[in-house]
Residue frames relative to the residue before (quaternion, step in Angstrom):
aa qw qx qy qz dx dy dz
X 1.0000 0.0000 0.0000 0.0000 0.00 0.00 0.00
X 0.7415 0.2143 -0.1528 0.6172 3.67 -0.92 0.93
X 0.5784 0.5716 -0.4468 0.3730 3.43 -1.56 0.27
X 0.8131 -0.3636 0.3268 0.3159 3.41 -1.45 0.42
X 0.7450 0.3987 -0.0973 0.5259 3.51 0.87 -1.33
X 0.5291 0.6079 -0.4520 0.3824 3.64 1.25 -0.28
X 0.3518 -0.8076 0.4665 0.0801 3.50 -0.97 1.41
X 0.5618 0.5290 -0.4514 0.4481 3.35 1.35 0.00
X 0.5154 0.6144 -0.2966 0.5186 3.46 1.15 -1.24
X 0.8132 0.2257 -0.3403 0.4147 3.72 0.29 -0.51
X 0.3066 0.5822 -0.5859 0.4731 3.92 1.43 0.12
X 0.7786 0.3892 -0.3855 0.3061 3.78 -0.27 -1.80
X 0.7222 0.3933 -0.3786 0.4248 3.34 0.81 -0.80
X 0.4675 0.5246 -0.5096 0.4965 4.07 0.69 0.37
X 0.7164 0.4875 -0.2344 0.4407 3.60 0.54 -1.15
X 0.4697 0.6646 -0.3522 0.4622 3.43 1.32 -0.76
X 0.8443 0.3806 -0.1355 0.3521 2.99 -0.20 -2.28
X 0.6647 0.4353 -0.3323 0.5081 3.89 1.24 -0.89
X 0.4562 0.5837 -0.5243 0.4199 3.86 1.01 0.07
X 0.7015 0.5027 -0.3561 0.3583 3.30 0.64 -2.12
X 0.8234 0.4805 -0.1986 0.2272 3.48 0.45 -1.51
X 0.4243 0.6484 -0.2636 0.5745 3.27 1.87 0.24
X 0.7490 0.2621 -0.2446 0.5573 3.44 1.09 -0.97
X 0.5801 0.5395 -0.4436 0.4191 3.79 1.03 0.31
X 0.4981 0.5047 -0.3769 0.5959 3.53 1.49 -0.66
X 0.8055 0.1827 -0.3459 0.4451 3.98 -0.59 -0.50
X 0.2212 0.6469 -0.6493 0.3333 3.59 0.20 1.04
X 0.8585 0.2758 -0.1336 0.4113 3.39 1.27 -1.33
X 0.6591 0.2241 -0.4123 0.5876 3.21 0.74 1.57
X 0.2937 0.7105 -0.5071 0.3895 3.66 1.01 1.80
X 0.2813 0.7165 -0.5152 0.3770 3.58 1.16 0.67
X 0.4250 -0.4306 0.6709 0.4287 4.05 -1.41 1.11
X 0.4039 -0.4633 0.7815 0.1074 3.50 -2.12 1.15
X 0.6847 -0.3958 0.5338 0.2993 3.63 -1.72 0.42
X 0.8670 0.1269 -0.0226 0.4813 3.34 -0.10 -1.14
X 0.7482 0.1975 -0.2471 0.5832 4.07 1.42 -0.01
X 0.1340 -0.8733 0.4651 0.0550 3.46 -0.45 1.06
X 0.3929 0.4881 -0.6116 0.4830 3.35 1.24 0.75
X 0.5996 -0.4646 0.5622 0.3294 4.27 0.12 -0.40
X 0.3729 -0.8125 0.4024 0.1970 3.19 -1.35 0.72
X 0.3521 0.6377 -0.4263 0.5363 2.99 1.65 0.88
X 0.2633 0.6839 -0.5655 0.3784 4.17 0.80 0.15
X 0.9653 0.0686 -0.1651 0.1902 3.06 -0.67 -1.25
X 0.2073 0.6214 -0.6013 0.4576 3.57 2.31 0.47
X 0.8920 0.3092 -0.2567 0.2068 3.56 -0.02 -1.25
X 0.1355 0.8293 -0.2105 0.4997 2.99 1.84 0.56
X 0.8769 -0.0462 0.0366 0.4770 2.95 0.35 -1.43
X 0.1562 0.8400 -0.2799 0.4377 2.82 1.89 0.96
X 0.7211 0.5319 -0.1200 0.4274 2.69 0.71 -2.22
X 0.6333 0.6240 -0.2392 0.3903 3.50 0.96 -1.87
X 0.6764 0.5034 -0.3037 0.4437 3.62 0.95 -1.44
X 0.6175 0.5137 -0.3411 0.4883 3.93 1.30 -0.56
X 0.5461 0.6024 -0.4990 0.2998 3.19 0.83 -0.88
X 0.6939 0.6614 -0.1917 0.2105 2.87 0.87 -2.41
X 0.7174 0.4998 -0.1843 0.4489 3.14 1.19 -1.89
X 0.4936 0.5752 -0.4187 0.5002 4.01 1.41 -0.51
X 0.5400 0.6675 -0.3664 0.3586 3.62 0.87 -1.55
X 0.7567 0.6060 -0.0865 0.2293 3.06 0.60 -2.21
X 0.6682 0.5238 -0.0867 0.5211 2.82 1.33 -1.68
X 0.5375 0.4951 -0.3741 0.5710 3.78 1.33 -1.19
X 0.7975 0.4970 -0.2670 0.2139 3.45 -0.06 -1.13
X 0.3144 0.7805 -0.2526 0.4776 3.50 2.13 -0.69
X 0.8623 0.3251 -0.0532 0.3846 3.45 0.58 -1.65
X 0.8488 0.3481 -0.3020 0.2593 3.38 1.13 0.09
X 0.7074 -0.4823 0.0295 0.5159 2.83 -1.15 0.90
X 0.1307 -0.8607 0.4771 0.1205 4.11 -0.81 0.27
X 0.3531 -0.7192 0.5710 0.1790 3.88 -0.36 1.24
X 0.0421 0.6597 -0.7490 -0.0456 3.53 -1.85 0.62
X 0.6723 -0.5390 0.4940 0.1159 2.92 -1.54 0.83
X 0.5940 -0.5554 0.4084 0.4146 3.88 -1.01 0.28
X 0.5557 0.6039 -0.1449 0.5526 3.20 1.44 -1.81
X 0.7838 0.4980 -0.1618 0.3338 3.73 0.50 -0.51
X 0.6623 0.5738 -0.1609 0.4541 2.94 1.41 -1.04
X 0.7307 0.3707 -0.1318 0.5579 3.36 1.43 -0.77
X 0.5443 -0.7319 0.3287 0.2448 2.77 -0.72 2.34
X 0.6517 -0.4613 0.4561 0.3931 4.13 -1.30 0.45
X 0.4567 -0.5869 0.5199 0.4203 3.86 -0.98 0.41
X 0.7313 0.4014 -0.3946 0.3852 3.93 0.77 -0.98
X 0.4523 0.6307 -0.5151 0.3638 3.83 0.94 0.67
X 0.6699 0.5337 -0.4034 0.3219 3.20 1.13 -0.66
X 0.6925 0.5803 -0.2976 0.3084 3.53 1.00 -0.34
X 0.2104 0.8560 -0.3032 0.3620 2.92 2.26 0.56
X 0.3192 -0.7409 0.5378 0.2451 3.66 -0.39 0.56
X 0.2370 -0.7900 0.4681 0.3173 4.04 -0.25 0.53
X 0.5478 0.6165 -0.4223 0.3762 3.35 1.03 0.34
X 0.3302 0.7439 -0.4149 0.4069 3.76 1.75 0.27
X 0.6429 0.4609 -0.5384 0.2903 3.81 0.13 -0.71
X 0.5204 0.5481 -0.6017 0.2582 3.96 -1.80 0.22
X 0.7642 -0.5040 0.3880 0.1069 2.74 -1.76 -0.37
X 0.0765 0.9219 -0.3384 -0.1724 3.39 0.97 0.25
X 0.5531 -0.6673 0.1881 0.4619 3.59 -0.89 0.45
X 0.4468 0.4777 -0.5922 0.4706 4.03 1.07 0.32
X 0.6568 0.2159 -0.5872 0.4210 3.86 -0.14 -0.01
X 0.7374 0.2142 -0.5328 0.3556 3.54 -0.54 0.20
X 0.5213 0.4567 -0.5691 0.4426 3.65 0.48 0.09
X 0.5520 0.5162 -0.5016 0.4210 3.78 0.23 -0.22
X 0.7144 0.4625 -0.3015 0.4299 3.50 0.32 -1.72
X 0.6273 0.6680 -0.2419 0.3189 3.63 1.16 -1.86
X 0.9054 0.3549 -0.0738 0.2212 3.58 0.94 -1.56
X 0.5190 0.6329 -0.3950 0.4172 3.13 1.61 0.77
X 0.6861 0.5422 -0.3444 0.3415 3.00 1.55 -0.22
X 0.3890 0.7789 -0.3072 0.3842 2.73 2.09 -0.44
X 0.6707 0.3973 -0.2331 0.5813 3.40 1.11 -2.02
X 0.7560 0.3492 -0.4592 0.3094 3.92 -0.09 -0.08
X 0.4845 0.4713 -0.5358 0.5060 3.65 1.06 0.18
X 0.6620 0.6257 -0.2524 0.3264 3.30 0.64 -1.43
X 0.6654 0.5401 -0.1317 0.4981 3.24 1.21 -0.84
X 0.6995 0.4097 -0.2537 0.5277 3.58 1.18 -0.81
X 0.4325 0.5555 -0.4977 0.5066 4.19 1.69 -0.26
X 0.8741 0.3864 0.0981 0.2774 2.64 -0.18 -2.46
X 0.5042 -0.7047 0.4081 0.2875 4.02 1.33 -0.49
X 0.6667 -0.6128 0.3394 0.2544 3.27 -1.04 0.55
X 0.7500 0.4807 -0.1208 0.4379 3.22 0.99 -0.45
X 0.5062 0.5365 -0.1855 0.6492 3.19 1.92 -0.39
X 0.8315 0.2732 -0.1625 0.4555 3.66 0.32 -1.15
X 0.7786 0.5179 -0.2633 0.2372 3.33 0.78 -0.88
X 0.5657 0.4645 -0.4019 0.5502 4.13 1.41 0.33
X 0.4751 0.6719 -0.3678 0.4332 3.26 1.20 0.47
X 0.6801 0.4412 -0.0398 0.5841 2.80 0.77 -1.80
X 0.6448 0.3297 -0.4797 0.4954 3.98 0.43 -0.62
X 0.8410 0.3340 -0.3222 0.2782 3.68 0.28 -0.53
X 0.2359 0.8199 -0.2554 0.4549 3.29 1.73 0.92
X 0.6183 0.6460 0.0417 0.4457 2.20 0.80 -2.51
X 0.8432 0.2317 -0.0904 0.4766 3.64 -0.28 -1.87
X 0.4819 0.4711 -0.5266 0.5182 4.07 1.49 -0.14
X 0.5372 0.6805 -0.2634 0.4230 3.86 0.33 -0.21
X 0.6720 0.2471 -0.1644 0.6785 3.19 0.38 -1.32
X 0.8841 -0.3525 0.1499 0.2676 3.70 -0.11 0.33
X 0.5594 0.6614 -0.3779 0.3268 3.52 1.69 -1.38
X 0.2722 0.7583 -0.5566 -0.2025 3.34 -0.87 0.30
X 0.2563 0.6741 -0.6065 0.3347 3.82 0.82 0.75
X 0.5609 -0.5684 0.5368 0.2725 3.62 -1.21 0.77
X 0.6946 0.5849 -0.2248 0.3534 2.91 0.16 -1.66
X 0.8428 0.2310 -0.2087 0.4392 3.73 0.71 -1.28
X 0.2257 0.6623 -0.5444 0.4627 3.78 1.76 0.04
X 0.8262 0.3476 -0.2058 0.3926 3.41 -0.68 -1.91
X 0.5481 0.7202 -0.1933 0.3789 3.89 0.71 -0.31
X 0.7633 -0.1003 0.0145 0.6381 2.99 0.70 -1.40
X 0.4429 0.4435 -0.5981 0.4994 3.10 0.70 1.32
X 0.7915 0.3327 -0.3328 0.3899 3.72 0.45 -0.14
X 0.5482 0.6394 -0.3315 0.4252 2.95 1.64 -0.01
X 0.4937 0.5688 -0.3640 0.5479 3.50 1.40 -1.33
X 0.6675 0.6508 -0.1962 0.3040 3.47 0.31 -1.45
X 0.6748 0.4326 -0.1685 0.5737 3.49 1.33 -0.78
X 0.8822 0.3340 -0.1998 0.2649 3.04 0.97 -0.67
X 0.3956 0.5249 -0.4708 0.5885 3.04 2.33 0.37
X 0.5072 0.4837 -0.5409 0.4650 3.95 0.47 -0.10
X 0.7462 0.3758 -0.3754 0.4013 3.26 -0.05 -1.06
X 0.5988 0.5586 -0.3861 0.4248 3.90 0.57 -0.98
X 0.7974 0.4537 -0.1650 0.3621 3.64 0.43 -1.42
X 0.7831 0.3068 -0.1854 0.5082 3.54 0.72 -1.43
X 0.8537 0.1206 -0.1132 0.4938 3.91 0.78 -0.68
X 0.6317 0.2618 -0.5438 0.4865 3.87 0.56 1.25
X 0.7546 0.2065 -0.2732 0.5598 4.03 0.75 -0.05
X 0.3109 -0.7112 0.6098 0.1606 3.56 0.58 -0.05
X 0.1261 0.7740 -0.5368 0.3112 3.18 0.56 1.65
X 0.0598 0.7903 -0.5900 -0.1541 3.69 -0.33 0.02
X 0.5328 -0.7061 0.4638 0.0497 3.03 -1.39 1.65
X 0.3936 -0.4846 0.5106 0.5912 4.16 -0.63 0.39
X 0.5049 -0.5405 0.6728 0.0156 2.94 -2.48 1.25
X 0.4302 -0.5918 0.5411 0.4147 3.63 0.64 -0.89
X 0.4964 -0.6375 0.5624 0.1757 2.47 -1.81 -0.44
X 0.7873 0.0344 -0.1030 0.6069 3.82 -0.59 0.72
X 0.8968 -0.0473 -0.0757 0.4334 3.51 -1.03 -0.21
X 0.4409 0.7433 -0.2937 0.4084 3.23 1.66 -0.81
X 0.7287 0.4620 -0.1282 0.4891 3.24 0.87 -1.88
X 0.4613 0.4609 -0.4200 0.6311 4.11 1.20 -0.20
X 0.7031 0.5052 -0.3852 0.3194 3.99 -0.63 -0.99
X 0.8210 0.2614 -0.1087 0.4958 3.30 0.91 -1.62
X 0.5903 0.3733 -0.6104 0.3737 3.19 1.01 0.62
X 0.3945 0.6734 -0.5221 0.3439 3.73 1.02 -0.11
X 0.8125 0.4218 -0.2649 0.3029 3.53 0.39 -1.76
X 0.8224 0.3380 -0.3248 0.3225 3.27 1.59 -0.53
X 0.3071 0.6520 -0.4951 0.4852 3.27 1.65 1.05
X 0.5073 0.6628 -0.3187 0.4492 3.49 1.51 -0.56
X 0.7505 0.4433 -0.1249 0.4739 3.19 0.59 -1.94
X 0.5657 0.6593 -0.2768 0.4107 4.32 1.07 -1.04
């Protein structure tokens, strides 16, 4: 338990570093808004914070002492058909860790509205989805409903981009107003 080789210890520190580098990206859209003067970087760091908690949780939870059952202790029969050449790293876990920072740089060029039904349906192809049907779904669904959360129940504005970027997404949300 603990130690160099310990694989939770190296999650918290993955979760760590993709926290830190999230809160170093929304430095550049931490300006008081007109109409919200905490900044539209609050509730990234928001949910920032939470992701530290979790990983603190994680890391707390590593060290103590932990009980198993009889029933538990013995490994499932459908493990045995486990090849033992499975352990590493594969490239969807670092694309997971890899692609939010991507969407928050991406997001601070190109805007929130441009980058971010991409990325959710990225995102959830990643974490495993791979039916079309439920990709495009709950990616446009999620998608509707941070719009709907952000621009018309808090009146949050989201980063616009930059150059032409910043024209498009003010169209879509002159569209969406």
């Amino acid at each position: 338990m603990g130690g160099v080789s310990d694989r939770v210890v190296w999650e918290v520190f993955a979760w760590v570093v993709l926290v830190a580098g999230a809160f170093a990206l929304s430095f550049g859209f931490d300006d008081p808004l007109p109409h919200y003067a905490p900044g539209a970087a609050l509730w990234p760091r928001i949910i920032q914070a939470m992701m530290t908690v979790a990983a603190i949780v994680l890391l707390i939870s590593r060290f103590l002492p932990q009980s198993v059952r009889e029933e538990q202790a013995k490994a499932p029969e459908y493990l045995e058909e486990v090849p033992d050449d499975l352990a590493g790293v594969s490239w969807r876990t670092v694309a997971v860790f890899v692609m939010p920072l991507v969407w928050a740089y991406a997001m601070h060029k190109m805007g929130f509205l441009l980058v971010t039904p991409v990325f959710l349906v990225l995102f959830t192809w990643l974490m495993g989805v791979t039916r079309w049907r439920t990709l495009l779904g709950f990616g446009i669904g999620f998608y509707a409903v941070l719009v709907l959360v952000f621009y018309k129940l808090i009146f949050t504005p989201l980063p616009m981009g930059a150059g032409m970027f910043h024209t498009i997404n003010a169209e879509l949300l002159a569209v969406l107003q």
